[in-house]
C-alpha positions as CSV (number, residue, x, y, z in Angstrom):
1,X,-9.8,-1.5,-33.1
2,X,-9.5,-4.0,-30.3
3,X,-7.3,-6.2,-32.4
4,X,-4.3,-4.4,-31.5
5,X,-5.4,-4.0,-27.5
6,X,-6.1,-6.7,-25.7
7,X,-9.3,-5.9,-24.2
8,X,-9.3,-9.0,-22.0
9,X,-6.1,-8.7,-20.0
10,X,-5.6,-10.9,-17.9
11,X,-4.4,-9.6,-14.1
12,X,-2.3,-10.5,-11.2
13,X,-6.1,-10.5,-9.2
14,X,-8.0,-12.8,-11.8
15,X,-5.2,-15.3,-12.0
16,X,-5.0,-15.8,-8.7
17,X,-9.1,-16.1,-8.1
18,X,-9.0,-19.0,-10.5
19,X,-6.2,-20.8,-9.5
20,X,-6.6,-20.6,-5.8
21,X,-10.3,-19.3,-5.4
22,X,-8.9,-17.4,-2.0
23,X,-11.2,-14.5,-2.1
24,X,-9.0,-13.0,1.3
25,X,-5.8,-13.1,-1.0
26,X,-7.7,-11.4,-3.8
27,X,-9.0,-8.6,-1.3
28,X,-5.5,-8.5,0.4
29,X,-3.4,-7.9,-2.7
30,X,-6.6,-5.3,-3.7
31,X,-5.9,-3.4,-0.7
32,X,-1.6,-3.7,-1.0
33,X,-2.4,-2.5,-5.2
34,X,-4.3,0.9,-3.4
35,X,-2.4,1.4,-1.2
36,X,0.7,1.7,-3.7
37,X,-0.9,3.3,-5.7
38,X,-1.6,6.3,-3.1
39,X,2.1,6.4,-2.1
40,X,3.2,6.5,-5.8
41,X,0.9,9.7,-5.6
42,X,2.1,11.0,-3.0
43,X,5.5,10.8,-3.4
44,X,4.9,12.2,-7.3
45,X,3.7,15.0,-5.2
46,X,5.9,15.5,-2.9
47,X,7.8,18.1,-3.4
48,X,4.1,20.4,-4.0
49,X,3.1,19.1,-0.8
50,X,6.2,20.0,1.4
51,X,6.2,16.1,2.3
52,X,10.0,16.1,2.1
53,X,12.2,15.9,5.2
54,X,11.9,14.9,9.1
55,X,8.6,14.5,10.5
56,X,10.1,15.0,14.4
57,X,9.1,11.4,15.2
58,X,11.8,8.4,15.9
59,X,10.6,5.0,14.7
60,X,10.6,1.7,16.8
61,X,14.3,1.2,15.7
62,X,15.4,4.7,17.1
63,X,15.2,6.1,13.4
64,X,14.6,9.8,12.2
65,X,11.1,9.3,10.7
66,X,10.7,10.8,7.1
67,X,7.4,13.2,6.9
68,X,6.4,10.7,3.6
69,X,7.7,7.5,6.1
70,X,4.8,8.4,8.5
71,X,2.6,9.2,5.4
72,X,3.3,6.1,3.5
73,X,2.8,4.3,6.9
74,X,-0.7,5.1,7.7
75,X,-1.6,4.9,4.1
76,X,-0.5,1.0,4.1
77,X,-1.8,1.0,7.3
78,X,-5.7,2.1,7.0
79,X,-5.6,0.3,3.3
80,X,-4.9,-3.2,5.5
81,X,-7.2,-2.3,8.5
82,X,-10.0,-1.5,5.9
83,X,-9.4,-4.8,3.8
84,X,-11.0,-7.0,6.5
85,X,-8.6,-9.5,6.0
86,X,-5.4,-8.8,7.5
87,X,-5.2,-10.1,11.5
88,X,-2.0,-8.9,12.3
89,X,0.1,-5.7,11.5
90,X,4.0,-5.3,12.1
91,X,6.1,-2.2,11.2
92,X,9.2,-0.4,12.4
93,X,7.5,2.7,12.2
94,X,5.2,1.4,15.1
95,X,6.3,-0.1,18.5
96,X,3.4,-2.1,18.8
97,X,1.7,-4.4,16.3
């Protein structure tokens, strides 16, 4: 059976462990991997959710923020926070770092 699956796959994570043995990368692209993967969800669900349109905010850049903008935002956001290993954050849905 696992002849036709490859059982030992390798991933984006694994590769870079061995090659660079940066643990911080490895936990940084972890957290950036979740933290797609929740805005994939999210905008999947959408339309269920009523995420769709204005949230009644303007960004740093004097943009109409998107209700799944702000959403997708904070997701990216908390996922960095939470990793440990990121120092600094910059978006243009924020004025300040």
């Amino acid at each position: 059976m696992s002849g036709s699956f490859d059982v030992d796959a390798p991933t984006l994570s694994r590769y870079v462990m061995t090659q660079t043995r940066d643990t911080d990368l490895v936990i940084l692209m972890n957290a950036l991997a979740t933290s797609f993967k929740l805005i994939t969800s999210a905008v999947n669900r959408a339309g269920v959710a009523k995420l769709y349109g204005l949230a009644g905010e303007v960004n740093s850049t004097g943009d109409d923020q998107k209700k799944l903008d702000v959403m997708s935002n904070e997701m990216m956001i908390n996922a960095l926070v939470n990793s440990g290993v990121c120092s600094v954050l910059v978006s243009e849905e924020n004025e300040e770092p």
